[in-house]
Structures are given as C-alpha cells and as structure tokens.
C-alpha positions in Angstrom: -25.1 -0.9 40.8 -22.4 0.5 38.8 -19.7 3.2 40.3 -21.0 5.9 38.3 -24.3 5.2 39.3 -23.4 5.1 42.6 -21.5 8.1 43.2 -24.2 9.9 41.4 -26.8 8.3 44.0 -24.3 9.5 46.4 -23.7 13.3 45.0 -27.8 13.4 45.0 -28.3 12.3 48.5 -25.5 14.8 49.4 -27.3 18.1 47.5 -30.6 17.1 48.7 -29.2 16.7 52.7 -27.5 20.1 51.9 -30.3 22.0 50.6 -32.5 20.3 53.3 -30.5 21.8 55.5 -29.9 25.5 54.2 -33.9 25.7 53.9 -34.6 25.2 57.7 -31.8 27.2 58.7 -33.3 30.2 56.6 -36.5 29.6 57.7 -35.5 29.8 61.2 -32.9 32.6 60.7 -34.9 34.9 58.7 -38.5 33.6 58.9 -38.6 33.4 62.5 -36.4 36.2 62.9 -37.4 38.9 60.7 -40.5 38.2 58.8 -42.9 36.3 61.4 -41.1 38.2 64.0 -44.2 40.0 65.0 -46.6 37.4 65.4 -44.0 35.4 67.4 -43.2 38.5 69.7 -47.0 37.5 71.4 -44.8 35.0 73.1 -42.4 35.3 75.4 -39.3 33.0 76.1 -37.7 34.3 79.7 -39.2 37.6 79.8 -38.3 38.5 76.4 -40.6 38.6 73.1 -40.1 34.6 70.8 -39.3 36.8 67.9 -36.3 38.0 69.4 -35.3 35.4 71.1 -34.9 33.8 68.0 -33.4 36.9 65.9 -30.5 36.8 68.7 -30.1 33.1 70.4 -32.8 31.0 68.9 -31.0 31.0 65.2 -27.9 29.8 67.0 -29.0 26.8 68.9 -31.1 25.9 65.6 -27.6 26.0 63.9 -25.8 24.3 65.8 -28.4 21.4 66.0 -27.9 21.4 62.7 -24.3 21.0 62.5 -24.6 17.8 64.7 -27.4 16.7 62.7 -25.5 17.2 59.2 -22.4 15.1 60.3 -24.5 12.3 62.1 -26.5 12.3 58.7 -23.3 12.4 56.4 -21.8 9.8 58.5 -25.0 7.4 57.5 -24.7 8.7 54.1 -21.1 7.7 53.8 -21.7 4.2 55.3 -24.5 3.2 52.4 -22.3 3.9 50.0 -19.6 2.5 51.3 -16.9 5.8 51.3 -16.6 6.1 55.3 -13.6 6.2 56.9 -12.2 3.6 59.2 
C-alpha cells in the first residue's frame, strides 16, 4: 500500500473512531439524560431516579470510559499503521 493510501486509511479509521465516540457520548449525555430521562427515572440507582443519576454522575463515568477507551484504541490505531511512538 502506497503512503497516500495509507495515511488516508489511517485519517478514515481516525474520523470513524471519533465520530463513534461523539455518538455514544451524546446518547448517553443527552439521551439518557434528558430525553429518556423519564422512562429511566422508574429505576432507581442508590435511592435516586436512573434518569438523574445519569444527567449528574452517570454522563461522567461514561466519559471518562471513553477517554480510556479512545487512547487504548488510538494506540492500536497508530500501531497498524505504523506512526506510534517508541
């Protein structure tokens, strides 16, 4: 494969980890948070209703399992094509 062609490969795989990663965090951010937050207040999460669990803590923890998961992912990224660091 040709370097053009592979740091386009690369730039794809990037966007698509990206955007992967922006939809679940507005789907758990505002989703759960705000527009399901009704349904999900039938549950309760330490005495307090799911839907505001997640509009105050829940979108947290989902972001920062996120930010490990992004650089774990980017790290595997970098490795197959080769533009890791050593």
């Amino acid at each position: 494969m040709s370097t053009d062609n592979s740091s386009k490969a690369y730039w794809k795989d990037t966007i698509a980890l990206v955007r992967n990663m922006l939809i679940i965090w507005f789907a758990v951010s505002y989703g759960a948070g705000i527009l399901f937050a009704g349904a999900l207040n039938s549950i309760s999460i330490g005495g307090y209703p799911l839907g505001f669990w997640f509009a105050q803590q829940g979108s947290i923890y989902i972001f920062i399992a996120l930010i490990f998961y992004y650089a774990r992912a980017m790290g595997k990224l970098d490795e197959k094509y080769d533009v890791h660091e050593d």
